[in-house]
SEZANU-145518 format. One record per residue (C-alpha): residue in three letters; residue number from 1; x, y, z. Coordinates in steps of 0.5 Angstrom, whole numbers. Layout:
<node><residu>Ala</residu><num>NUM</num><X>X</X><Y>Y</Y><Z>Z</Z></node>
...
END
This chain:
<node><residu>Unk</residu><num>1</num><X>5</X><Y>-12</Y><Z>1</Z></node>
<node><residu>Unk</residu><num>2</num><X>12</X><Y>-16</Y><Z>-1</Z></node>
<node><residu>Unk</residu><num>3</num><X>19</X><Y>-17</Y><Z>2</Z></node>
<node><residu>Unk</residu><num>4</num><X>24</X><Y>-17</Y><Z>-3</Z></node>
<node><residu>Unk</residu><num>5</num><X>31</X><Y>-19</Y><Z>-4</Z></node>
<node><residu>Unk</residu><num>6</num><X>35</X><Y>-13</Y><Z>-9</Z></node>
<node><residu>Unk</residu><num>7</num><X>31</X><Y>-6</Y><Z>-8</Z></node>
<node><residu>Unk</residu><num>8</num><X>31</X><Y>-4</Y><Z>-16</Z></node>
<node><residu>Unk</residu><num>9</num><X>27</X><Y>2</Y><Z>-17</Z></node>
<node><residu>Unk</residu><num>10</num><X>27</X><Y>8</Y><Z>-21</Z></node>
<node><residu>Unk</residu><num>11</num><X>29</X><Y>12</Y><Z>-15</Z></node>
<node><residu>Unk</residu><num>12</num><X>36</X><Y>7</Y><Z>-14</Z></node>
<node><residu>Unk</residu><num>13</num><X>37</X><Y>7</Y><Z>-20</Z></node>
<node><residu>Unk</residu><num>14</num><X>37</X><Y>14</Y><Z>-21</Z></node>
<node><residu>Unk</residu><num>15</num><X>41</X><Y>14</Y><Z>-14</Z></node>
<node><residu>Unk</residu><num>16</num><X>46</X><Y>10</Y><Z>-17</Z></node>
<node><residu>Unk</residu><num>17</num><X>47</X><Y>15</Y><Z>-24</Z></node>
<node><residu>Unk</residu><num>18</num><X>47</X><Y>21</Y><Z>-20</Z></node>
<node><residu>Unk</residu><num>19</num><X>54</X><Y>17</Y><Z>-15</Z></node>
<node><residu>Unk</residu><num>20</num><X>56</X><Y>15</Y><Z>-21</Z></node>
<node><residu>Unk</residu><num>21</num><X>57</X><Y>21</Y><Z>-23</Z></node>
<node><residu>Unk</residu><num>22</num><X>60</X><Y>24</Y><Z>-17</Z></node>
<node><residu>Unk</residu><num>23</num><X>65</X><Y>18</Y><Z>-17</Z></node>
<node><residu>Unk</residu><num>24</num><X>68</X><Y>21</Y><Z>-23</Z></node>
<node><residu>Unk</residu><num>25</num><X>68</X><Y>28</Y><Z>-21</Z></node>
<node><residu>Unk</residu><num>26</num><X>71</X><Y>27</Y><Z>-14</Z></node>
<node><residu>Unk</residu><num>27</num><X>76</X><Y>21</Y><Z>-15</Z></node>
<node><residu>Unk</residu><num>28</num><X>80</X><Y>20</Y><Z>-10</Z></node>
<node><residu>Unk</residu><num>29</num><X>77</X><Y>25</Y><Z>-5</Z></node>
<node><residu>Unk</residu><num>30</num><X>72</X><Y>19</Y><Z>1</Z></node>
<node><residu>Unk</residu><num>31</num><X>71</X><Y>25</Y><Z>5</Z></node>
<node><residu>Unk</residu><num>32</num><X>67</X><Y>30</Y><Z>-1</Z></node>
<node><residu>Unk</residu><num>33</num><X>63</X><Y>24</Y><Z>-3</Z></node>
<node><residu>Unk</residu><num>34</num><X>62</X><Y>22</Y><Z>3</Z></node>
<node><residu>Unk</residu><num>35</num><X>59</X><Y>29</Y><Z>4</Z></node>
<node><residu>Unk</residu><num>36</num><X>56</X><Y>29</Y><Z>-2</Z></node>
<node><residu>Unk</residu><num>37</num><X>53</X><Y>22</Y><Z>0</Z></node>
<node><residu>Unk</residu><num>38</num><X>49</X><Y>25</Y><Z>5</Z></node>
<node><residu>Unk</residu><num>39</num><X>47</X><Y>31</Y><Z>2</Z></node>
<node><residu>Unk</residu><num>40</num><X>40</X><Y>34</Y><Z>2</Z></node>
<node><residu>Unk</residu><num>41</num><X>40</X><Y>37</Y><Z>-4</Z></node>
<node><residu>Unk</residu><num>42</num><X>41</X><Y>29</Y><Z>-7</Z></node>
<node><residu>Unk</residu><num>43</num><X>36</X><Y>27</Y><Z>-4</Z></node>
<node><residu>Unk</residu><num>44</num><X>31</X><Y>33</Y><Z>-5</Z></node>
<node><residu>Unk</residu><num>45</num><X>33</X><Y>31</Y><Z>-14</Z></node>
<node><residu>Unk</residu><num>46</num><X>31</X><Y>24</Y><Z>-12</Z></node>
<node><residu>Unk</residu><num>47</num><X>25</X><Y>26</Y><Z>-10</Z></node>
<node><residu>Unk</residu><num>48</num><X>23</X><Y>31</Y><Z>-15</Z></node>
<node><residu>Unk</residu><num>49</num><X>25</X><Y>25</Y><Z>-20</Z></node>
<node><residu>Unk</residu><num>50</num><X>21</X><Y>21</Y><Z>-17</Z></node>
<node><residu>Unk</residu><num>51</num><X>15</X><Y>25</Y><Z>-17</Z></node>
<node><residu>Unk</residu><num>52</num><X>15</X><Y>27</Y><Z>-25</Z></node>
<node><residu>Unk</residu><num>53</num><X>16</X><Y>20</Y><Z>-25</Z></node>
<node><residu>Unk</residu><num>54</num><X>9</X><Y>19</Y><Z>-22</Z></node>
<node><residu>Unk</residu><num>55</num><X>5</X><Y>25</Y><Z>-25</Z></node>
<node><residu>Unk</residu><num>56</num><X>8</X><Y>23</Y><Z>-33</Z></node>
<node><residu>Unk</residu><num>57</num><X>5</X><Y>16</Y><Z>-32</Z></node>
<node><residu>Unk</residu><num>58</num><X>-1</X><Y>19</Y><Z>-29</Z></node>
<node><residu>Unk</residu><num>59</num><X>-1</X><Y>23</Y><Z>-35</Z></node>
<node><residu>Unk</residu><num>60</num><X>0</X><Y>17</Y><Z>-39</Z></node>
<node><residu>Unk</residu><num>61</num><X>-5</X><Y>12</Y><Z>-36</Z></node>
<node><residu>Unk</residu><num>62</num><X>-11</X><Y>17</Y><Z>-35</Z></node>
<node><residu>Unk</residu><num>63</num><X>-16</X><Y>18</Y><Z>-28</Z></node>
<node><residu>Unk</residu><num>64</num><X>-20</X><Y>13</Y><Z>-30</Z></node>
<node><residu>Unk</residu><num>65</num><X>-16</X><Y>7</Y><Z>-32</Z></node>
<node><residu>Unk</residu><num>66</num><X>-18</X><Y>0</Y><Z>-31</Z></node>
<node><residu>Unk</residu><num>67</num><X>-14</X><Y>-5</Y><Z>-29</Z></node>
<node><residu>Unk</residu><num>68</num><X>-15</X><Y>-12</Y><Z>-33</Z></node>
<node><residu>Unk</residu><num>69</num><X>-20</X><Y>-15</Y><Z>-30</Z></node>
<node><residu>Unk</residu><num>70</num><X>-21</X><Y>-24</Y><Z>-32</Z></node>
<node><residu>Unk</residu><num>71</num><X>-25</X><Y>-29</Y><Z>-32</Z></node>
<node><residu>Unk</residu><num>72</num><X>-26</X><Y>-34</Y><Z>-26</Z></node>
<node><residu>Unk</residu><num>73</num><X>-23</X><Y>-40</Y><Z>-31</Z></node>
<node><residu>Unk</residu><num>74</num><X>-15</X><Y>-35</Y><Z>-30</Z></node>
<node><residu>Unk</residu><num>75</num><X>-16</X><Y>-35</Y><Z>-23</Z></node>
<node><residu>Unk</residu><num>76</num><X>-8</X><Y>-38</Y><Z>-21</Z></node>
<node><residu>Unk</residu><num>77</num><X>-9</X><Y>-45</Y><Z>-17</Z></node>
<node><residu>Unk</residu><num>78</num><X>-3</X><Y>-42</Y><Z>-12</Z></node>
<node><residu>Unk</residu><num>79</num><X>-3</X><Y>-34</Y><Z>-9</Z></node>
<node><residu>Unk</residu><num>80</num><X>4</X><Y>-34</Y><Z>-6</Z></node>
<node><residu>Unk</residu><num>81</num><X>2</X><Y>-30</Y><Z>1</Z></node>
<node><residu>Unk</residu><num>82</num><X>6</X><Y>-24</Y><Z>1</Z></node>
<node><residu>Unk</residu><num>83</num><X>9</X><Y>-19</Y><Z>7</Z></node>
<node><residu>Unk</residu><num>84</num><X>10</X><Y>-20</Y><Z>13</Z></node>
<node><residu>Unk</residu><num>85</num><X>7</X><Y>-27</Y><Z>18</Z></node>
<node><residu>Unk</residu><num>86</num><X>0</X><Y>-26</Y><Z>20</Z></node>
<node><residu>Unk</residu><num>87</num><X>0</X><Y>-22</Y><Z>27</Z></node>
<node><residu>Unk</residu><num>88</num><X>3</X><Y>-28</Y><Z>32</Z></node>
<node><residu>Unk</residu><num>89</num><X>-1</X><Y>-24</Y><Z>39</Z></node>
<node><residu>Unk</residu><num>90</num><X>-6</X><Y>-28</Y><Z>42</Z></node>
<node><residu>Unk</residu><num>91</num><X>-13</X><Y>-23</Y><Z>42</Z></node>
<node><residu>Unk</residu><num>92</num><X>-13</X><Y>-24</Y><Z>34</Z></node>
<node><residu>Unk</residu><num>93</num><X>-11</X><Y>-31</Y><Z>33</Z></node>
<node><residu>Unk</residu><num>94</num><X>-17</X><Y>-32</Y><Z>38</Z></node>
<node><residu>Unk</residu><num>95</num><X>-22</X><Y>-27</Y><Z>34</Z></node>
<node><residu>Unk</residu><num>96</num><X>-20</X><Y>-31</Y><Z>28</Z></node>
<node><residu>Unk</residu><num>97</num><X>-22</X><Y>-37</Y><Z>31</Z></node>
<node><residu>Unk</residu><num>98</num><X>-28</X><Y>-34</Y><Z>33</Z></node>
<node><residu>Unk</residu><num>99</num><X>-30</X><Y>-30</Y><Z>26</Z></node>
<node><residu>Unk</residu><num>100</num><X>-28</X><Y>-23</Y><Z>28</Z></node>
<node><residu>Unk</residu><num>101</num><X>-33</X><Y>-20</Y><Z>34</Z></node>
<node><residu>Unk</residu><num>102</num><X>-29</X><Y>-16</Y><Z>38</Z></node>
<node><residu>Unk</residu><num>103</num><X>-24</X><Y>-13</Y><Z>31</Z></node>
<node><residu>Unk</residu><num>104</num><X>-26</X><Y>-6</Y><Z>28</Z></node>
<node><residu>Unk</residu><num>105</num><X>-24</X><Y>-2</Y><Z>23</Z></node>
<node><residu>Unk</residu><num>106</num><X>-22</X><Y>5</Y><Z>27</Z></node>
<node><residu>Unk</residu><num>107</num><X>-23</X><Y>11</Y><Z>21</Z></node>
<node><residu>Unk</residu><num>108</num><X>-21</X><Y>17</Y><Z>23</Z></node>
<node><residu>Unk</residu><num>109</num><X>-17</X><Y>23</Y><Z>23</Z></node>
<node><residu>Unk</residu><num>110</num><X>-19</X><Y>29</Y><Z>18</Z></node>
<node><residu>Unk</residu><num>111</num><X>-27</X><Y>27</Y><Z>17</Z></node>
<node><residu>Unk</residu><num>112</num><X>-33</X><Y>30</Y><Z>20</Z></node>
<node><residu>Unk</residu><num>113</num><X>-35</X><Y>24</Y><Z>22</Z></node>
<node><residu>Unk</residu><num>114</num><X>-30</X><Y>18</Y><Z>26</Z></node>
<node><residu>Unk</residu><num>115</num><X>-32</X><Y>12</Y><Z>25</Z></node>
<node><residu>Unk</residu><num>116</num><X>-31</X><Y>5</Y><Z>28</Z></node>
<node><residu>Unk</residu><num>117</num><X>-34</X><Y>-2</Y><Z>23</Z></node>
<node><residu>Unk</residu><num>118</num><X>-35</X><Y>-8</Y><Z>25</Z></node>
<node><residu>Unk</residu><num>119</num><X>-34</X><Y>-13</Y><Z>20</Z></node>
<node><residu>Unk</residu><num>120</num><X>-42</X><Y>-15</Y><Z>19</Z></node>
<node><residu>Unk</residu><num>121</num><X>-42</X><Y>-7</Y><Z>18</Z></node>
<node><residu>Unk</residu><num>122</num><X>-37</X><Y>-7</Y><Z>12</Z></node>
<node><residu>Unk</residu><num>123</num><X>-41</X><Y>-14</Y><Z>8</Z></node>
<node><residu>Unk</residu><num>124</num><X>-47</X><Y>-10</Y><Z>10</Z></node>
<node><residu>Unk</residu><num>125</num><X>-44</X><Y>-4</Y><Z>5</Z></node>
<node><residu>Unk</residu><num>126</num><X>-45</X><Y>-5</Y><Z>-3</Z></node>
<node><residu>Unk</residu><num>127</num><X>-39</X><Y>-8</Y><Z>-6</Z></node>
<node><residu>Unk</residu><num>128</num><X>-35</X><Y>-10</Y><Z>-11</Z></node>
<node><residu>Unk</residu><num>129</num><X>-33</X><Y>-16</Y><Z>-14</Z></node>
<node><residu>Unk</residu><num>130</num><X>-26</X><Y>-16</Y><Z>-19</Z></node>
<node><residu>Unk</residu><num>131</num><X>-22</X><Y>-21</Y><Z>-21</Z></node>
<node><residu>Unk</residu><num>132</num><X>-15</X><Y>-18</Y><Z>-21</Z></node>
<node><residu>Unk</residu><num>133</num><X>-8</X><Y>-20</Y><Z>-24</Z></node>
<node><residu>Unk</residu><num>134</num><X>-3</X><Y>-18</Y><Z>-16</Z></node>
<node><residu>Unk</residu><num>135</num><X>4</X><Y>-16</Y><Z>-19</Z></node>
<node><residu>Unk</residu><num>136</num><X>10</X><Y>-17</Y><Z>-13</Z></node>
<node><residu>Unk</residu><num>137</num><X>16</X><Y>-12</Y><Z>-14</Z></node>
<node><residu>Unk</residu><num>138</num><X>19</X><Y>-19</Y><Z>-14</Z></node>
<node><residu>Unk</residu><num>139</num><X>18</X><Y>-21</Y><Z>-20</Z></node>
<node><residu>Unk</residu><num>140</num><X>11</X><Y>-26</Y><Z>-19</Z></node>
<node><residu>Unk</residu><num>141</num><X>4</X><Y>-25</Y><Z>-20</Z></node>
<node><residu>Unk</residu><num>142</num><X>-2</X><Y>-28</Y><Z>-20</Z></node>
<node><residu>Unk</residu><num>143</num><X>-9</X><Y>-27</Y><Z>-21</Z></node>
<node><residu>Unk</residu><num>144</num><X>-15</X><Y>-28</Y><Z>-15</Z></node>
<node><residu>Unk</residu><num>145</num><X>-22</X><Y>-26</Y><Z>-14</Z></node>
<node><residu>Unk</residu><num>146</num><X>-23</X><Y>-20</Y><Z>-9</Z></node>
<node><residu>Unk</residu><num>147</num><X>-29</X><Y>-18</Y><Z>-6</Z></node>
<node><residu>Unk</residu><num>148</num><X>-29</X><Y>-12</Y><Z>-2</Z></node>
<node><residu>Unk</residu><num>149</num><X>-32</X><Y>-5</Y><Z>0</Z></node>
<node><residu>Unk</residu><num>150</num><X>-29</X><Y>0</Y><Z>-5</Z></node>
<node><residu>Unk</residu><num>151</num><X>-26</X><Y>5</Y><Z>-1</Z></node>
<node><residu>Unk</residu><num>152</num><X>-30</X><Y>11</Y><Z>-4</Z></node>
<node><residu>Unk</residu><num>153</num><X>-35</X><Y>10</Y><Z>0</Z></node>
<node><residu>Unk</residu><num>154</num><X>-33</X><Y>9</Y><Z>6</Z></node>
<node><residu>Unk</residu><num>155</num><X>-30</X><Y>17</Y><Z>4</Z></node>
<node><residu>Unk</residu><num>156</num><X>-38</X><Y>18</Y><Z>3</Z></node>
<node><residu>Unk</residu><num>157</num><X>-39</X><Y>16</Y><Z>10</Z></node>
<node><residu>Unk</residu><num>158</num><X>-34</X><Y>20</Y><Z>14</Z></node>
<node><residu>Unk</residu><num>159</num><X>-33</X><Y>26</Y><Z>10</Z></node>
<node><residu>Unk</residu><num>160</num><X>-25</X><Y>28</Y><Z>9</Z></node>
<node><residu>Unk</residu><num>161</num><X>-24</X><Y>35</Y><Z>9</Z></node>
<node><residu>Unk</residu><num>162</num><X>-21</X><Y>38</Y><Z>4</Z></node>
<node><residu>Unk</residu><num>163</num><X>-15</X><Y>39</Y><Z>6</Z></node>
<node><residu>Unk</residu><num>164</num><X>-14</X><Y>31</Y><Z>7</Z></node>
<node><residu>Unk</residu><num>165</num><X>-10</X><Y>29</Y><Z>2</Z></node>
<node><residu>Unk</residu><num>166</num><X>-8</X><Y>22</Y><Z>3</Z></node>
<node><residu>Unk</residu><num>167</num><X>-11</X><Y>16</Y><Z>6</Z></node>
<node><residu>Unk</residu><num>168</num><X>-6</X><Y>12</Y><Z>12</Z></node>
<node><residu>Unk</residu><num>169</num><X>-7</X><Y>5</Y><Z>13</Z></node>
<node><residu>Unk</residu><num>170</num><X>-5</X><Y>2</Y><Z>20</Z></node>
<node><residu>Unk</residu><num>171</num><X>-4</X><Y>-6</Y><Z>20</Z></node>
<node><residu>Unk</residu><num>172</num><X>-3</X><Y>-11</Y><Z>25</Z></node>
<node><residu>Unk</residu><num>173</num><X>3</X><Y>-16</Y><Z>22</Z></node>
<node><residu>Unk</residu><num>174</num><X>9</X><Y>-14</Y><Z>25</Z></node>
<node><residu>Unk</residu><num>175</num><X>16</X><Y>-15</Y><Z>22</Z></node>
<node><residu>Unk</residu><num>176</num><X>23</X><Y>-18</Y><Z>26</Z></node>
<node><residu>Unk</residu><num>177</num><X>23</X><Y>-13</Y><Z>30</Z></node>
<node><residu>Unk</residu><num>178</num><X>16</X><Y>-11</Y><Z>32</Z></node>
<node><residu>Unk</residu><num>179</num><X>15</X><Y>-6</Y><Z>27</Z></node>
<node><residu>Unk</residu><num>180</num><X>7</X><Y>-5</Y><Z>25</Z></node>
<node><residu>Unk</residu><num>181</num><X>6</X><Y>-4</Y><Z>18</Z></node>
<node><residu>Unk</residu><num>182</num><X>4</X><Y>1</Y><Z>15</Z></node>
<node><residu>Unk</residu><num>183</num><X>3</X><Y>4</Y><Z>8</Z></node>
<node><residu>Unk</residu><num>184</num><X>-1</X><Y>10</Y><Z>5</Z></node>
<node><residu>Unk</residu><num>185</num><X>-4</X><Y>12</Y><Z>-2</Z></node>
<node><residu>Unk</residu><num>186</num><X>-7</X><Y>18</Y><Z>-5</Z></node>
<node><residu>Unk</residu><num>187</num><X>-15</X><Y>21</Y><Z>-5</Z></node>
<node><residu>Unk</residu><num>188</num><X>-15</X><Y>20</Y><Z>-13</Z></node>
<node><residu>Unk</residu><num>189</num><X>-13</X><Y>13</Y><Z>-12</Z></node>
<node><residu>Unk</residu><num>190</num><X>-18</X><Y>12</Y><Z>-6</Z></node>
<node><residu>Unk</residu><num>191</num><X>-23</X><Y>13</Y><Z>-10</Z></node>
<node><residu>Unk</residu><num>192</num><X>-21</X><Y>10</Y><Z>-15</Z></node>
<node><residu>Unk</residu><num>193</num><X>-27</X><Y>4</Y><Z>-17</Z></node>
<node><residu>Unk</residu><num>194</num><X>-23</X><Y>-2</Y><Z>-17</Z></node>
<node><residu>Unk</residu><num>195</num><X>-19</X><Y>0</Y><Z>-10</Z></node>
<node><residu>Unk</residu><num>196</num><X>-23</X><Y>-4</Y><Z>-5</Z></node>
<node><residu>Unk</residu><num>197</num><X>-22</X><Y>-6</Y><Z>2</Z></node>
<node><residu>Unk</residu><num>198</num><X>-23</X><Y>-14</Y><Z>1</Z></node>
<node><residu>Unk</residu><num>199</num><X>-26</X><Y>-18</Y><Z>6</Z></node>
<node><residu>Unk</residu><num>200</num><X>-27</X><Y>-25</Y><Z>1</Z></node>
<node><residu>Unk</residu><num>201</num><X>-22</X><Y>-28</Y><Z>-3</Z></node>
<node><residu>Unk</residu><num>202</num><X>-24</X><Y>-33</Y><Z>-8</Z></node>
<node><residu>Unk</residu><num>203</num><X>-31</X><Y>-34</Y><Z>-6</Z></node>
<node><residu>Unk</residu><num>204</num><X>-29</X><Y>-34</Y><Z>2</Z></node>
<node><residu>Unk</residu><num>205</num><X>-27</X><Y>-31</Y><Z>8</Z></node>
<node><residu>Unk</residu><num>206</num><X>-20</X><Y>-27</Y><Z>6</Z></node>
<node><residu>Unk</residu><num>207</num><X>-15</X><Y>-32</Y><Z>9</Z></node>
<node><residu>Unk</residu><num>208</num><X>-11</X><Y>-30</Y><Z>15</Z></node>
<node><residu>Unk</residu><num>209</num><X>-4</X><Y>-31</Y><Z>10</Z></node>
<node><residu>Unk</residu><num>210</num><X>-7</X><Y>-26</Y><Z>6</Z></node>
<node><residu>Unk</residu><num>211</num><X>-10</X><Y>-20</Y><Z>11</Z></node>
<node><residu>Unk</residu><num>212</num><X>-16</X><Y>-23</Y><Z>14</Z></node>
<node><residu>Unk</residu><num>213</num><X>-20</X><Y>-20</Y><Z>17</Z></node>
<node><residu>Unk</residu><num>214</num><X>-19</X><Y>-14</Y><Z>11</Z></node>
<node><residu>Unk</residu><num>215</num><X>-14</X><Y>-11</Y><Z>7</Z></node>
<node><residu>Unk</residu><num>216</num><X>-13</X><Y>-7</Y><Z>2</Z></node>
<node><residu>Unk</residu><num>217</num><X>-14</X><Y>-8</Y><Z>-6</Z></node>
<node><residu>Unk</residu><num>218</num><X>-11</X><Y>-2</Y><Z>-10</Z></node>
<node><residu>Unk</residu><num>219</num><X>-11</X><Y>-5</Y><Z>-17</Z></node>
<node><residu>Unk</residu><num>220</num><X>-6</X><Y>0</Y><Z>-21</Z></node>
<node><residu>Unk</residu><num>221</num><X>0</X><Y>-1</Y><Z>-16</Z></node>
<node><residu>Unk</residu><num>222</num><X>4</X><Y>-7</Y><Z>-14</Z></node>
<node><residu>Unk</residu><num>223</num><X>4</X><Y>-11</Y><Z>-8</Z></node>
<node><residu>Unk</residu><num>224</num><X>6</X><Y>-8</Y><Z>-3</Z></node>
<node><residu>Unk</residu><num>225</num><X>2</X><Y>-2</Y><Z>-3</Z></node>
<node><residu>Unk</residu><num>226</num><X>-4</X><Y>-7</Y><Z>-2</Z></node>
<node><residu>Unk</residu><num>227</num><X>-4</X><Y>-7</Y><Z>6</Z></node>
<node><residu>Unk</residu><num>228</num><X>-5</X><Y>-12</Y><Z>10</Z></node>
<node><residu>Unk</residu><num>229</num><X>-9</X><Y>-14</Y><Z>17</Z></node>
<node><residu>Unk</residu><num>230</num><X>-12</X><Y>-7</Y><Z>17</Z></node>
<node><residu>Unk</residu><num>231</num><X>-15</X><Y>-4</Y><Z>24</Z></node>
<node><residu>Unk</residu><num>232</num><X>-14</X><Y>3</Y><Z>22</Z></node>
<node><residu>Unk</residu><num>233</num><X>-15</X><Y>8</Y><Z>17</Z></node>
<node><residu>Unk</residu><num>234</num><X>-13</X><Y>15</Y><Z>19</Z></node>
<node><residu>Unk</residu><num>235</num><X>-15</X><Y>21</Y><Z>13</Z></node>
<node><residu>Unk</residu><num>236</num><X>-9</X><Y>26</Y><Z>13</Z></node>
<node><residu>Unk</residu><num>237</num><X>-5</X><Y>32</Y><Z>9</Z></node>
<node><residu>Unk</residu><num>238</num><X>2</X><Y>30</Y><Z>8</Z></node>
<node><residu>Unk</residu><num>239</num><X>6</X><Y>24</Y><Z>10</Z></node>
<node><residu>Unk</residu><num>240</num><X>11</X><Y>28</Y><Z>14</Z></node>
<node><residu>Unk</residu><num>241</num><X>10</X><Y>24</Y><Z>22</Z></node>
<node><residu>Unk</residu><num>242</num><X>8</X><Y>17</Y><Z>18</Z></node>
<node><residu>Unk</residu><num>243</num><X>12</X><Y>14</Y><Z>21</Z></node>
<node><residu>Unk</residu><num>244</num><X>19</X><Y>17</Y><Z>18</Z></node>
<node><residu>Unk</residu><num>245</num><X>17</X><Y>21</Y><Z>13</Z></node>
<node><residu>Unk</residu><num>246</num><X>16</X><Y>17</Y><Z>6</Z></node>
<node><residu>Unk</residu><num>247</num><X>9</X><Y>14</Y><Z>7</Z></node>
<node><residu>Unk</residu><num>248</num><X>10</X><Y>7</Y><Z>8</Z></node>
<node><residu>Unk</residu><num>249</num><X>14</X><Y>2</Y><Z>11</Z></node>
<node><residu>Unk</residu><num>250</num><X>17</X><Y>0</Y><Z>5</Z></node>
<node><residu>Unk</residu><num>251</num><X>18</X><Y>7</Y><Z>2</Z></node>
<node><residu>Unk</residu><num>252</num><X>22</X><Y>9</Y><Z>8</Z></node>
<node><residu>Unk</residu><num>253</num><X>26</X><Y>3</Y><Z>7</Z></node>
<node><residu>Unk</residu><num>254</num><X>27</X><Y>6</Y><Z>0</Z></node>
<node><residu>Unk</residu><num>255</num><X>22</X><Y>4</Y><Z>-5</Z></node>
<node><residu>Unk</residu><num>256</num><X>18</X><Y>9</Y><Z>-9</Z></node>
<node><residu>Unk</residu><num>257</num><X>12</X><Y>11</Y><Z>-6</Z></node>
<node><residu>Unk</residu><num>258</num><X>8</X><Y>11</Y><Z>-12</Z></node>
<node><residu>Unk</residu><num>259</num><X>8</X><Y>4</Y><Z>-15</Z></node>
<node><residu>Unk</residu><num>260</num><X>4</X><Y>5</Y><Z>-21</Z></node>
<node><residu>Unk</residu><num>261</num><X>3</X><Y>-1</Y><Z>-27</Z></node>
END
């Protein structure tokens, strides 16, 4: 879950050929490329870009692929936090203090079986211990050590209907403005086994600079699709009404939706 300066993506620049094109085409006539600017029709292309964009890489890498895995001895001395600042409201700074009694995770939406977990609950589910490489859309990375539940159980638990299709985080840091984040994958990724809900980081309770008490690990994508400061999971199927359409906070601010390494 990362800020970043310049948002280069395949889709801006596709976004920019596509202009680039229209530029040459309509020279000399601001109201055309105005209109063509806004139109639909552009950003419908954009879309079905990036959606082949995704389905060939998941072509390539495979259901099952694993993302790298080291050792305790790669661990990096130093993790940037990445996102926004911790959630600055009295209640969780308070709760942090005192080791999360009154945090849950809420999970909802369409599951046969709505759930809320305490923290103690979620360390009482099997886990999964990793040591990952986190690629920021930055340009950084660094390698820490993860614990956490892997998400596929808590899909187990609850039972998604079959219509759901992808799965909604709700988080408690804020930008600027106030806005909550917010970011979303899809069910093939929520099973994966390396996508987990991490409550430990390197051998201790997840730090408040890094999400605490949870956030997301989902080890094939970049870091912003890695959710932070989570308090609610939501089962849904489509993105349409989250919040603006696109998925997550940063999608709707134009980065891809699928951030796949």
């Amino acid at each position: 879950m990362t800020k970043s300066g310049p948002e280069i993506t395949r889709r801006k620049i596709l976004t920019g050929a596509l202009y680039g094109a229209a530029l040459l085409g309509l020279s000399g006539c601001d109201k055309l490329f105005d209109r063509l600017q806004q139109s639909r029709r552009i950003g419908a292309l954009l879309d079905s870009a990036e959606s082949a964009s995704r389905r060939f890489l998941r072509l390539l890498t495979g259901r099952r692929r694993l993302a790298q895995e080291f050792e305790e001895k790669d661990i990096s001395r130093y993790f940037k936090p990445n996102g926004n600042p911790p959630p600055l409201e009295n209640e969780y700074m308070a709760d942090a203090k005192a080791g999360w009694p009154n945090w849950r995770l809420e999970i909802g939406g369409m599951v046969e079986r709505p759930t809320r977990l305490t923290l103690e609950e979620l360390k009482g589910v099997p886990a999964r211990t990793q040591i990952t490489r986190h690629d920021c859309v930055e340009g950084w990375s660094a390698i820490a050590k993860w614990k956490g539940v892997p998400l596929a159980r808590i899909i187990a638990r609850v039972i998604p209907a079959p219509a759901a299709r992808y799965v909604v985080f709700h988080c408690m840091d804020r930008d600027d403005n106030g806005e909550l984040y917010y970011e979303s994958i899809d069910m093939r990724d929520a099973r994966h086994p390396q996508t987990i809900l991490a409550y430990e980081m390197n051998g201790v309770p997840l730090p408040v600079e890094h999400g605490a008490p949870l956030r997301l690990r989902v080890e094939t994508q970049l870091g912003y699709k890695m959710a932070k400061y989570i308090r609610r999971i939501e089962f849904v199927a489509d993105l349409k009404t989250i919040p603006r359409g696109k998925g997550g906070y940063w999608e709707d601010r134009g980065y891809e939706w699928y951030a796949g390494i």
